[in-house]
Structure formats: structure tokens, C-alpha cells
VMD Tcl script that draws the C-alpha trace (Angstrom):
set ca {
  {-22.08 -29.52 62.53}
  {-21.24 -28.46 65.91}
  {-20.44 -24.81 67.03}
  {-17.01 -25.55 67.67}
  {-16.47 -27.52 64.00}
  {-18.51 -24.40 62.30}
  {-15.72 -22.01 64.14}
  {-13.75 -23.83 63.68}
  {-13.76 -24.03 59.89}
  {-14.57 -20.39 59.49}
  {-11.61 -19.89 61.17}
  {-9.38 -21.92 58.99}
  {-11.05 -20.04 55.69}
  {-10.31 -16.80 57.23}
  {-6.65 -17.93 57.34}
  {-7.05 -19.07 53.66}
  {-8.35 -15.72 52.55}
  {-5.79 -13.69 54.45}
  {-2.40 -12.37 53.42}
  {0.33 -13.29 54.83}
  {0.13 -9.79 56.96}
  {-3.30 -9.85 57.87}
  {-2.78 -13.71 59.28}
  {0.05 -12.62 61.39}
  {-1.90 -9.81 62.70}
  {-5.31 -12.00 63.11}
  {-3.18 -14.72 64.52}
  {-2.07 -12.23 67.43}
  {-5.55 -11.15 68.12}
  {-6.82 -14.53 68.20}
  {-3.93 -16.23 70.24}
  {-2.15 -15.21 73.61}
  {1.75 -14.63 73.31}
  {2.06 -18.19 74.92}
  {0.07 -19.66 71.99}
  {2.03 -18.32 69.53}
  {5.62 -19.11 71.36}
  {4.27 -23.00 71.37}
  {2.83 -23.27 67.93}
  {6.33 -21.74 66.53}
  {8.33 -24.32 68.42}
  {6.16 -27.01 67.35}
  {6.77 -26.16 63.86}
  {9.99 -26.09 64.56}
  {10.17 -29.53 66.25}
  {8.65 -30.84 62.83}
  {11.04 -29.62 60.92}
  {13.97 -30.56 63.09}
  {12.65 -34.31 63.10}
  {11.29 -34.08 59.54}
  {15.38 -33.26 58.81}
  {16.33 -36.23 60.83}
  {19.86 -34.72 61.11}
  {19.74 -34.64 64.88}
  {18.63 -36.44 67.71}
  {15.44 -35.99 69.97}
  {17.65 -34.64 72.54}
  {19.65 -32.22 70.81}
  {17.03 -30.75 68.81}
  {15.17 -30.22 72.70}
  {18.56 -28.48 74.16}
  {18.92 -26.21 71.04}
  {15.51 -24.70 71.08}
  {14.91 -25.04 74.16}
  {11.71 -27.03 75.06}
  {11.60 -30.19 76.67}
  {12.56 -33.67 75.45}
  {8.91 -34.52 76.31}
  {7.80 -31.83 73.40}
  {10.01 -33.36 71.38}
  {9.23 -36.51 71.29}
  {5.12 -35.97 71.44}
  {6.29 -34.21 67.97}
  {7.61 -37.35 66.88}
  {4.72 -39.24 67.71}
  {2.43 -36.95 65.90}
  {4.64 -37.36 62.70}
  {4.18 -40.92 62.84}
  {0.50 -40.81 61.54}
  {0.90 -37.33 59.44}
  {-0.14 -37.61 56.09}
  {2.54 -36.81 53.84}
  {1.31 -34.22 51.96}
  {1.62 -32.20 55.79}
  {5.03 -33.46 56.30}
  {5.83 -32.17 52.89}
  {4.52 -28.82 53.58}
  {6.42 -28.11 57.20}
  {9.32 -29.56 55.22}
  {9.02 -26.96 53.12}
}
mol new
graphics top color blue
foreach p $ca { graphics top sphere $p radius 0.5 }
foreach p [lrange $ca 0 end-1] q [lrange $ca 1 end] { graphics top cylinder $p $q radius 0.2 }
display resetview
């Protein structure tokens, strides 16, 4: 295992063992404003496409990111398992 898979995964168990109020504040020491701003809309992109109530476009003006965001979103859904796509629904 590599130093940036073993980080990784401790990472993702310290997430695991956290509450719901020490993620949020371990998630803003760990990432920049920015970070957080773009993983929010992301999740937010999912859900919007996951919904399939709106189009590509819409769901880009109402947020507002670009349709490019948007639609790499879409792209990613295509080869999400569905257990993930089940969870974001969620």
C-alpha cells in the first residue's frame, strides 16, 4: 500500500468513527472553504440528476455552477454503483 492509499484510508475510518459534529469540524480543518463549496454542489448535482425532474441546464442555472459540472456529474453517475446512488438519493 502506498502512502497516499494508507492516508487515504485512515482518513475515510476517521470519518467512520466521527460524529456527525466532529466530521463537520474535521472536514473544515482538513479542506479549504473552496473544497467544501465544490463537494456540496457536487452532492447536490447528484441528487438533482439522481431526481431526474429537471434538465442538465436548469439544475446548472439554479445552483449555480456550470453546465460543464453538471454534466461531468452525469457522467460519473453512469458507472456508480447503485448502492452510492441510493445513498446520495437518500
Amino acid at each position: 500500500m502506498t502512502n497516499e492509499e494508507d492516508g487515504w484510508r485512515r482518513f475515510l475510518a476517521l470519518c467512520k468513527k466521527a460524529s456527525l459534529e466532529e466530521l463537520d469540524e474535521l472536514l473544515k480543518a482538513i479542506l479549504t472553504h473552496t473544497e467544501r463549496h465544490e463537494i456540496a454542489f457536487r452532492v447536490l448535482v447528484f441528487r438533482e440528476l439522481i431526481r431526474g425532474e429537471r434538465t442538465q441546464r436548469e439544475i446548472a442555472a439554479d445552483l449555480p455552477i456550470s453546465l460543464a459540472n453538471v454534466s461531468r456529474g452525469s457522467n460519473v453517475l453512469k458507472t456508480m454503483e447503485p448502492e452510492i446512488r441510493t445513498l446520495i438519493a437518500s
